[in-house]
C-alpha angles and dihedrals in degrees: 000000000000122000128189107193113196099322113192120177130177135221124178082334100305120105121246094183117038108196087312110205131192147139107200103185124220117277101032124127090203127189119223102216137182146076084281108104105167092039084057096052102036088061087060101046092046092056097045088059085252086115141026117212120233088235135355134055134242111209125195108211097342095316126102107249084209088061092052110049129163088024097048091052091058092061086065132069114205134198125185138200092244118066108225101199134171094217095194094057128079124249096250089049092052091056088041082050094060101037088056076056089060094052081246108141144150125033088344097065093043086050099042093050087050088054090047099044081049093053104051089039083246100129091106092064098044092115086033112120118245099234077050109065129103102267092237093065085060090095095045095051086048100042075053085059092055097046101045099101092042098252129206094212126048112203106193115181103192097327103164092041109126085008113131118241084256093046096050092040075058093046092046090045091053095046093042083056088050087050099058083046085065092256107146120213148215115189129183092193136134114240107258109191088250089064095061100112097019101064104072101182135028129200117188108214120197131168085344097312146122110236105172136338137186150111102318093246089057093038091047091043094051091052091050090060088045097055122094130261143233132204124171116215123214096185145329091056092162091055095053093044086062092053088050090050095047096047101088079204087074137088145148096034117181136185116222109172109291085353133094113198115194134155106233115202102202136095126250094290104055101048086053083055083048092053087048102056086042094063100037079057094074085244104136104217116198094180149014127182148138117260113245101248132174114251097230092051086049091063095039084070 
């Protein structure tokens, strides 16, 4: 498990992290949501050993990741939004480069590069220098960087912006193979359509803060019964505005034209009770739906 304990960070006097809390178990591939960019990033680099909050620990399975230094930050692979490339090696010399960095040598580190080259379907490029490959291999060389000690723990800034639909399904199919493998991720990442049924867990993050976390079906399933709903009114509309004002399940309402928009608190049964009241009411309802909202704006709410 890792777990973040009141992490506060500072920036020009403001805070980034606000007492951040969260216990991400082992095994989750979990997507960091939410307006809050450098929030966002700042977990990410604090956790890779990039940053020090000003207060607060992260501990990885009980033991404080700050304690124990060089050994902890192997256990964590990072990736950042910037590419940090040396353009005048070759690609097999820039993973030989990093490895040395991690004190691997010998048969283990031909043989590892080799793992990793196959992975990415980047063999072809092994004795390719660096300043000469196809800019769209640029993620996968660096997402090899951050691969290359067998990490635990899989830290990913950003890393499918700018990426085409075919590029991140490629990106998804390579990390879903780590994680079978028993590699953990963090990911700060928005939720393409291709990403529903490989992201297992979400955190909202807003003005440093943790607003909700969970598996992504009871994330996602939360939000649904936070976002608002329409309802689109034929006739009678006074009358169905009585049975909304008397439903203690009910808040917000708005009129928009022939619509009533309104948030209901309540689970399935009691908006069928809802329905029920509105009808016996004489209100002729043509339609009633959920509007479409972004997760993160749910939350913001």
């Amino acid at each position: 498990m890792l777990d973040f304990q009141n992490i506060s960070i500072y920036r020009k006097g403001e805070k980034v992290l606000d007492h951040f809390n969260l216990k991400a178990p082992d095994g989750v591939i979990l997507a960091l949501l939410g307006e809050d960019k450098e929030a966002k990033s700042m977990l990410l680099k604090v956790a890779s050993g990039g940053e020090k909050p000003e207060e607060g620990q992260i501990y990885m399975d009980g033991i404080s990741i700050y304690e124990e230094g060089r050994n902890a930050y192997c256990n964590f692979g990072y990736m950042s939004k910037e590419y940090g490339f040396y353009n005048l090696l070759k690609v097999e010399e820039y993973y030989e480069l990093f490895l040395s960095l991690y004190k691997v040598g010998g048969r283990y580190r031909s043989r590892r590069i080799e793992e990793v080259l196959e992975m990415l379907e980047m063999t072809q490029y092994k004795q390719t220098f660096i300043g000469e490959l196809p800019i769209d291999i640029f993620p996968f060389l660096y997402l090899g960087k951050a691969i290359l000690q067998e990490p635990e723990w899989l830290l990913m800034d950003d890393p499918f912006d700018n990426m085409s639909v075919t590029a991140r399904k490629k990106m998804i199919g390579i990390l879903l193979s780590l994680h079978e493998k028993g590699t953990s991720m963090i990911i700060n990442t928005s939720m393409y359509p291709e990403m529903m049924g490989f992201i297992t867990d979400v955190v909202v993050i807003e003005e440093g803060k943790n607003l909700t976390f969970g598996p992504v079906e009871e994330v996602y399933a939360e939000a649904l019964c936070k976002s608002p709903v329409r309802m689109h009114i034929l006739a009678q509309m006074e009358k169905a505005l009585e049975v909304l004002k008397e439903n203690h399940l009910v808040d917000r309402v708005t009129v928009d034209g022939d619509d009533v928009i309104f948030r209901f608190n309540g689970g399935e049964k009691e908006e069928a009770e809802l329905l029920t009241d509105l009808v016996a009411s004489g209100a002729l309802i043509h339609n009633y739906m959920r509007d479409l909202a972004n997760i993160e704006e749910i939350f913001r709410r």
